[in-house]
KEDRENBA-945516 format. One line per field, with one value per residue (C-alpha): residue number from 1; residue in one letter; chain; x, z, y. Coordinates in steps of 0.2 Angstrom, whole numbers, plus 2048, in hexadecimal, padded with zeros to 3 digits. Layout:
% residues N
pos <- (NUM/...)
code <- (a/...)
unit <- (A/...)
c1 <- (X/...)
c3 <- (Z/...)
c2 <- (Y/...)
This chain:
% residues 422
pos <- (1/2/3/4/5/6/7/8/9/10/11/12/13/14/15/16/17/18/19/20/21/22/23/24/25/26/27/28/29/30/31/32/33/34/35/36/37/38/39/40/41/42/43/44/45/46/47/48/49/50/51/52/53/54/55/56/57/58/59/60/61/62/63/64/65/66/67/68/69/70/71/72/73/74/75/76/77/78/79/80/81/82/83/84/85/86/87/88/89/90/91/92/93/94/95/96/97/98/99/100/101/102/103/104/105/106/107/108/109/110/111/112/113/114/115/116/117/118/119/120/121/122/123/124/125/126/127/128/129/130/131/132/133/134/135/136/137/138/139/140/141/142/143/144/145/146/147/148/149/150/151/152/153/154/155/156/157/158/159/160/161/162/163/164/165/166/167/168/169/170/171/172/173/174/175/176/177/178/179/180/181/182/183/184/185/186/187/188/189/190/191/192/193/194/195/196/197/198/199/200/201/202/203/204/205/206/207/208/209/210/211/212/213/214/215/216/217/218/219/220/221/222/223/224/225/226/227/228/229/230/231/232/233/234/235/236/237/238/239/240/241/242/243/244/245/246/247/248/249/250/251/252/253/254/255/256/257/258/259/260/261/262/263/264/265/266/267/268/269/270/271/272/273/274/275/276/277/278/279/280/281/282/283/284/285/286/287/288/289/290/291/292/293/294/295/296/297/298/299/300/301/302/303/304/305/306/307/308/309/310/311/312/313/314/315/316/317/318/319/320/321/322/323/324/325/326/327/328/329/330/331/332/333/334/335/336/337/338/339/340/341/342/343/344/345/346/347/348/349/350/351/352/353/354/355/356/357/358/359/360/361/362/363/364/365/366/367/368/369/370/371/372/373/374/375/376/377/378/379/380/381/382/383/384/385/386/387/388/389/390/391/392/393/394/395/396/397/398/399/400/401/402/403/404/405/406/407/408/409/410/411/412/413/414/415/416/417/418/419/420/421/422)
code <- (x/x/x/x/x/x/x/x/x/x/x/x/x/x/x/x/x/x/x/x/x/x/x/x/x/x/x/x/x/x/x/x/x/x/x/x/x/x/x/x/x/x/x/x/x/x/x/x/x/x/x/x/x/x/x/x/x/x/x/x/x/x/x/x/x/x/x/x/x/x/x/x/x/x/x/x/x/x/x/x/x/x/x/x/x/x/x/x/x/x/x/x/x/x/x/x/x/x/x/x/x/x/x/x/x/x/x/x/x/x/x/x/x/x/x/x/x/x/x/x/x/x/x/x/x/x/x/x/x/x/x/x/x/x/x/x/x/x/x/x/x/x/x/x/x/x/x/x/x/x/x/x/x/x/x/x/x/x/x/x/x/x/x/x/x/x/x/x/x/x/x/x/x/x/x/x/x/x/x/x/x/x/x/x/x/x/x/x/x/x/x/x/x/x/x/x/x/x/x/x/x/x/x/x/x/x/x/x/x/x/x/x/x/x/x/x/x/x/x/x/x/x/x/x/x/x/x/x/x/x/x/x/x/x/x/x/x/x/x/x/x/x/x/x/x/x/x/x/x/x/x/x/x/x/x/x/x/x/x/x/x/x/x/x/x/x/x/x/x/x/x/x/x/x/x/x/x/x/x/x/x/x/x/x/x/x/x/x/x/x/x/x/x/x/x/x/x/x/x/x/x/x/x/x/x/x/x/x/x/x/x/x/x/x/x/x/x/x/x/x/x/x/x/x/x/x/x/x/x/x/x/x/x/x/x/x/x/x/x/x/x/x/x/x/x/x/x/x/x/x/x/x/x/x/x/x/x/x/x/x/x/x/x/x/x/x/x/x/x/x/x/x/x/x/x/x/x/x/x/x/x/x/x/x/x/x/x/x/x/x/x/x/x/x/x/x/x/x/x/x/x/x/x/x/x/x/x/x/x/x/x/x/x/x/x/x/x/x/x/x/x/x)
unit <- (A/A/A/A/A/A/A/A/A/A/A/A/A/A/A/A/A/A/A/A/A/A/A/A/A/A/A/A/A/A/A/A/A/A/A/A/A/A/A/A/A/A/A/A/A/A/A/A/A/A/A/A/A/A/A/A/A/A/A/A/A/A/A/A/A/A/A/A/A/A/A/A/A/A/A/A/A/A/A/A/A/A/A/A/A/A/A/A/A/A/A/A/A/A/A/A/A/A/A/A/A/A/A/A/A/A/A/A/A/A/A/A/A/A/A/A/A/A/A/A/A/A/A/A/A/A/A/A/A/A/A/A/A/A/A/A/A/A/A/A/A/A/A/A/A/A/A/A/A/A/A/A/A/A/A/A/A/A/A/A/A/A/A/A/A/A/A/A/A/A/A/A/A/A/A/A/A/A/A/A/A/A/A/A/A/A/A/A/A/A/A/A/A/A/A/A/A/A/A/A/A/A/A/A/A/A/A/A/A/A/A/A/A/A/A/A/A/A/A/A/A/A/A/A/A/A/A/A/A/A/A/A/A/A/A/A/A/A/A/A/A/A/A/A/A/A/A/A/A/A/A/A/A/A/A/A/A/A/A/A/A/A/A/A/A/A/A/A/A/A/A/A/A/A/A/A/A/A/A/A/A/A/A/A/A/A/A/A/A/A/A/A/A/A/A/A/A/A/A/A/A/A/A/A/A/A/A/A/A/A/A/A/A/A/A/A/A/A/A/A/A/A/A/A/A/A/A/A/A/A/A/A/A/A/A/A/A/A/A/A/A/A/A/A/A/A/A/A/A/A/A/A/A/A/A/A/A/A/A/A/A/A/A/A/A/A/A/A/A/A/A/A/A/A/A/A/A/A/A/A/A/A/A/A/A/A/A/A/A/A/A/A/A/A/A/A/A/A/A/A/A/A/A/A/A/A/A/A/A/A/A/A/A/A/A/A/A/A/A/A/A/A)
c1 <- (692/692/67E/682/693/685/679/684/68B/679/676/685/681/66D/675/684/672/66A/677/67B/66C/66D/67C/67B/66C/673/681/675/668/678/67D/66B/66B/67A/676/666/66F/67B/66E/665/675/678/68A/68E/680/685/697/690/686/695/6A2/692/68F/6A1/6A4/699/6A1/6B0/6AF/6A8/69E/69A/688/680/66C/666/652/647/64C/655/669/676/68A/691/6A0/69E/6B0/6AE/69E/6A6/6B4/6A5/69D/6AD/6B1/6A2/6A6/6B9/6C2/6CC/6D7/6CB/6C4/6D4/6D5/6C4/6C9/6DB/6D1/6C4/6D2/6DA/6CB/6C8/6B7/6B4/6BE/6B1/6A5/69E/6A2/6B5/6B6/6AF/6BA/6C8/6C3/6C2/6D1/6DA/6D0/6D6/6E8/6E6/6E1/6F1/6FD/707/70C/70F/721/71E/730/72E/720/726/737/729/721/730/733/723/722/734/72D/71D/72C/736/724/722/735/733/722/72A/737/729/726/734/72B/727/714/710/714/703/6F8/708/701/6F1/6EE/701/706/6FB/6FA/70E/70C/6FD/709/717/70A/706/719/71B/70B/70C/720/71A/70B/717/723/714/70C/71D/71E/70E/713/701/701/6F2/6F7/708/6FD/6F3/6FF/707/6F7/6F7/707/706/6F3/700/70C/6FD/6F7/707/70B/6FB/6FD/70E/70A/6FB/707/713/705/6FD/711/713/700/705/716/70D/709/707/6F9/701/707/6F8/6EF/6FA/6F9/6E7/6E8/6F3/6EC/6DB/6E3/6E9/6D6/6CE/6DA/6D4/6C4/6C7/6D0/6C3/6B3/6BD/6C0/6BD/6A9/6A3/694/698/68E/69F/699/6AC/6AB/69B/69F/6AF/6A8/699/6A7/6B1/6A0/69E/6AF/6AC/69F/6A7/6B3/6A9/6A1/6B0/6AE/6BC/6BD/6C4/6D9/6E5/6E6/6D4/6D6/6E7/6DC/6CE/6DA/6E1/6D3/6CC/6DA/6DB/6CB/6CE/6DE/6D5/6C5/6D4/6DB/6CC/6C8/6D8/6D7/6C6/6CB/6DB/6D0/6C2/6D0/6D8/6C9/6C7/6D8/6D6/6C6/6CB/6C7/6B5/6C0/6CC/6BE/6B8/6C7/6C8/6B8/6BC/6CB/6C5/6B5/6C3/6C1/6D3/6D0/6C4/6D3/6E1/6D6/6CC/6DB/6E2/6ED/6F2/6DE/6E2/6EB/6F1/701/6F8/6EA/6F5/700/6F1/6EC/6FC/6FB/6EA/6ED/6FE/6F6/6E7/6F1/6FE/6EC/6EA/6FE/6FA/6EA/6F4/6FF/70D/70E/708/71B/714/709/715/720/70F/70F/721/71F/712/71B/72C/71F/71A/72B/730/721/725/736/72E/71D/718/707/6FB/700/6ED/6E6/6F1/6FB/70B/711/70D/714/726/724/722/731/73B/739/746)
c3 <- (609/5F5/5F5/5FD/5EF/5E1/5E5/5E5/5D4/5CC/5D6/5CC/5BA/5BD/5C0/5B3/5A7/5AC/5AA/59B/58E/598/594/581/582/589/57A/56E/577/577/564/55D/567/561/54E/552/558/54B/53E/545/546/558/559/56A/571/564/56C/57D/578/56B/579/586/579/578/58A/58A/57A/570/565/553/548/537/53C/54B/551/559/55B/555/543/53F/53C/53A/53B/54C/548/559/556/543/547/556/54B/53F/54D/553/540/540/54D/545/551/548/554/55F/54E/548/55A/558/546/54B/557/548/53E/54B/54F/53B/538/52F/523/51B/51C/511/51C/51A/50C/515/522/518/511/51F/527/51A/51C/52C/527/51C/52B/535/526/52E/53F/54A/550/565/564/559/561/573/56D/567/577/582/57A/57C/58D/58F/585/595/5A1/599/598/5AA/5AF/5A3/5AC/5BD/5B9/5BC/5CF/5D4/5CB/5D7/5CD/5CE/5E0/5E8/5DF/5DC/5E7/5E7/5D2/5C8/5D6/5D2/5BF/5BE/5CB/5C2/5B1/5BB/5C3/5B0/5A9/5B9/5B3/5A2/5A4/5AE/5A4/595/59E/59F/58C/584/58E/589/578/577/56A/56F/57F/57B/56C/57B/586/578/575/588/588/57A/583/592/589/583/595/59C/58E/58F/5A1/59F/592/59D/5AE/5A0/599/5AC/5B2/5A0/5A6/5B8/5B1/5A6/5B4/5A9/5A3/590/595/59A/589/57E/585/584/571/56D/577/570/55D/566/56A/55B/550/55E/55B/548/547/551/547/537/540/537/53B/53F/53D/540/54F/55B/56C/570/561/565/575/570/562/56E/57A/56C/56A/579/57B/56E/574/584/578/571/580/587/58A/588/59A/59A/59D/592/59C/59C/58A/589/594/589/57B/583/587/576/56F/57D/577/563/566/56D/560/553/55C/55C/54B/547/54F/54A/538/53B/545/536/529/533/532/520/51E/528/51E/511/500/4F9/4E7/4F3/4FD/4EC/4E4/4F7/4F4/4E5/4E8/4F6/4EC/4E1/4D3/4CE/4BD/4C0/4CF/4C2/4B4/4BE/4CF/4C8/4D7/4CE/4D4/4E7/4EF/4FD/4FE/509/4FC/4ED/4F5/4FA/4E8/4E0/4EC/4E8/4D6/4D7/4E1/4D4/4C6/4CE/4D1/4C1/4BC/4C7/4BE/4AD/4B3/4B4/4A2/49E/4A2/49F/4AD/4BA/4B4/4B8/4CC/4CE/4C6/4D2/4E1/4DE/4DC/4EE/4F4/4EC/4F4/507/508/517/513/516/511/51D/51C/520/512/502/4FF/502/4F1/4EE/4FF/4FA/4E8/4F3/4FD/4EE/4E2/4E2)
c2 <- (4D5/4CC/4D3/4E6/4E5/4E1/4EE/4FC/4F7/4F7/505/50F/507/50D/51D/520/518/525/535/52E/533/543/548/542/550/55D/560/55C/56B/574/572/575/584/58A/586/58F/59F/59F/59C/5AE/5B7/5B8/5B1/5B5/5AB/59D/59C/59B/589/585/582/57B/56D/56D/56A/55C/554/55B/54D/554/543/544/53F/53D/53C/54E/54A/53F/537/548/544/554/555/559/569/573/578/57D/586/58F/597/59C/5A5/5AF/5B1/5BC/5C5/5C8/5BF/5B7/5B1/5A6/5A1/599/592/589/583/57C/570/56C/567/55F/554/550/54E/55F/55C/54E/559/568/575/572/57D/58C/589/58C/59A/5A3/59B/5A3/5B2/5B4/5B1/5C1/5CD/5C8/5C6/5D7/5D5/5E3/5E8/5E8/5EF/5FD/601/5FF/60C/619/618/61A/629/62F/62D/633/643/643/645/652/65C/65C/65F/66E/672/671/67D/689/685/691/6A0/6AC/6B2/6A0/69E/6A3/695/688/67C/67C/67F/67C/66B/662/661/65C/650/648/649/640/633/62F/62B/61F/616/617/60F/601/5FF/5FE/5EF/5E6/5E8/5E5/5D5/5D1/5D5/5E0/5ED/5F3/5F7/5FE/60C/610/614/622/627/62A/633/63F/644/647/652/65C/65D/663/670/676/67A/680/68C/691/695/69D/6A9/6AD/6B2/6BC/6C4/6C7/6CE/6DE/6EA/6F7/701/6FF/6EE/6E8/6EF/6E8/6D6/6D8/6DD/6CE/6C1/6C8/6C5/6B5/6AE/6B4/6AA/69C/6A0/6A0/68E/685/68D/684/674/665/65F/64F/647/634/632/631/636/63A/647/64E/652/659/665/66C/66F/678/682/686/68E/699/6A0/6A3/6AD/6B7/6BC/6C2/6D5/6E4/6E3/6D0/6D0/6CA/6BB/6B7/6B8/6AB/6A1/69F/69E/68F/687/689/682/672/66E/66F/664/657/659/658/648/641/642/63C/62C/62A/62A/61F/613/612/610/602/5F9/5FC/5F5/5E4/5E0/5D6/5DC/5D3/5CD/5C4/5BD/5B8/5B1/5A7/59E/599/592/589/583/57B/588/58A/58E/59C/5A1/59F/5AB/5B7/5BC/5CD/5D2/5E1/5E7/5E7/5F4/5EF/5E3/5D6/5D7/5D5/5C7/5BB/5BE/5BA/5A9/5A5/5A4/59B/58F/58E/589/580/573/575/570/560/55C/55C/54E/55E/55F/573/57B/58B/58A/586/594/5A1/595/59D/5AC/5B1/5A7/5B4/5C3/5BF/5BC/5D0/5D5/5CD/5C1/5BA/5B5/5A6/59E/595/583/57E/585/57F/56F/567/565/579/57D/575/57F/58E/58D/587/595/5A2)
């Protein structure tokens, strides 16, 4: 029994010997692919073989032996939220830094100061929260507007004109209408406990198109029971004279539509649709009735609402990301800080240049920063230069009363100055 006891024992040890230079292997394999992938620019792969090596050891070391007699540092966490910092995600990358910090080793090494950096850089782009609630309100009401539209619209289904085709052409546009506010309420109990802004845009974004779609098909059943009302020869004649005046101002509008060029396949479809449907005006003859005319009138015009729309939110979305990229001089004035070049921060940061207030403000705190290192290094003798640290401090605080900055990224002394100046 002793003997059968001792072979199983060294059977084990042989074995956990054995998985041992393995696994030591594998997260090395993993974090000189990784390195490799980040090196040519291809960040996704490199996040993949950041968190393998990861998984096979979380612990960071300043040195440690890869192949051969070739030494590197081990930071699969720092060089993780450089890869997502590429990709502008700057939430998983702050993630990956925490646990950097956390661990310790980074901040030995060289790459601590880039880190920083673009800590703070990330601290820039989410400076502004989004109000969920003020945002939840607006779409309330827009989805409370989406049902007043198709309450208005089913006022129409005891119209006698409309009561050959109700069911089969007018029914089933308010029910889909109605469908749409039931979703788009639940949808919006969900997002706001989810506190998603993104969800609760899309969801106005959703009802405003379904307010268009329901007036749209209201204002069509309205124009077909004022056609269907003009029996007479005159009647008939001058609705054709007005909605022919009513389809060449159409026509007119969508041939001075805005173009775009920008190579948004949403768009391009859209304006060859809008070409289309002039055309289809144009070729309607004198014998085409008055509501043949409103309809083309109002299908030209369905279509250069939504080309409009389009373009729109085209624009807004480019401006929006011209507005989180954070300007190149306070990338600049960044670096330098971090690089511990506080008297080319303290000379050169002019927030007066930026003009947006997140700009300015991270300006403003960068340089009192900067020369509150430099008040320290004096041995707290230059007065004048502590009266410029909270000078800039209460041009923050006018700014924004409730900023805060990022306690990572400056130090404890500066961080109590901060809170204390008035």
């Amino acid at each position: 029994m002793m003997r059968y006891r001792l072979t199983i024992i060294l059977s084990l040890a042989i074995s956990l010997l054995a998985f041992a230079p393995v696994a030591e292997a594998e997260f090395k394999r993993n974090y000189a692919l990784a390195k490799k992938s980040f090196e040519d620019g291809d960040y996704q792969k490199a996040i993949e073989k950041f968190k393998d090596a990861i998984n096979d050891n979380p612990e960071s070391a300043a040195r440690v032996k890869l192949y051969g007699m070739r030494y590197d540092s081990y930071l699969p966490h720092y060089f993780l939220g450089e890869a997502y910092f590429q990709l502008n995600d700057c939430e998983s990358a702050m993630a990956a830094w925490n646990q950097a910090m956390q661990i310790g080793v980074v901040q030995g090494q060289n790459e601590f100061g880039s880190m920083q950096a673009n800590m703070a850089t990330c601290k820039v782009d989410v400076v502004e929260a989004v109000d969920v609630s003020r945002i939840a309100a607006e779409a309330t009401s827009e989805i409370d507007t989406l049902e007043g539209a198709a309450n208005s619209f089913a006022g129409l289904q005891s119209e006698r004109l409309l009561q050959p085709e109700w069911a089969s052409n007018w029914q089933p546009k308010l029910s889909q209408g109605r469908e749409l506010a039931q979703n788009l309420r639940q949808r919006l109990g969900t997002a706001v406990t989810d506190a998603d802004p993104d969800a609760i845009e899309a969801i106005i974004n959703e009802a405003k198109r379904g307010v268009s779609s329901l007036s749209d098909s209201e204002n069509l059943a309205r124009a077909q029971v004022q056609a269907l009302e003009s029996q007479s020869a005159e009647a008939q004649r001058l609705a054709r004279e007005e909605a022919g005046r009513g389809l060449q101002d159409a026509m007119r509008r969508a041939r001075a539509a805005q173009k775009y060029d920008g190579g948004n396949a949403r768009m391009e479809s859209l304006l060859a649709d809008l070409q289309r449907q002039i055309s289809v005006g144009d070729n309607l003859g004198a014998t085409a009735s008055a509501l043949n005319l409103k309809e083309q009138t109002q299908i030209i015009d369905n279509v250069l609402r939504r080309y409009n729309l389009s373009i729109q939110d085209w624009q807004a979305e480019q401006q929006s990301i011209a507005d989180r990229k954070p300007p190149a001089g306070l990338k600049r004035i960044a670096e330098a800080y971090f690089s511990g070049d506080y008297e080319a921060v303290a000379s050169q940061a002019n927030p007066d240049s930026f003009d947006k207030e997140r700009a300015k403000i991270q300006a403003l705190l960068f340089r009192a920063a900067a020369n509150h290192k430099l008040y320290v290094r004096s041995g707290e003798q230059q007065s004048s230069t502590l009266r410029q640290v909270q000078s800039d401090i209460r041009a923050i605080k006018q700014i924004n009363s409730r900023f805060s900055p990022y306690i990572a990224a400056f130090s404890p002394r500066f961080l109590a100055l901060f809170q204390q100046t008035g």
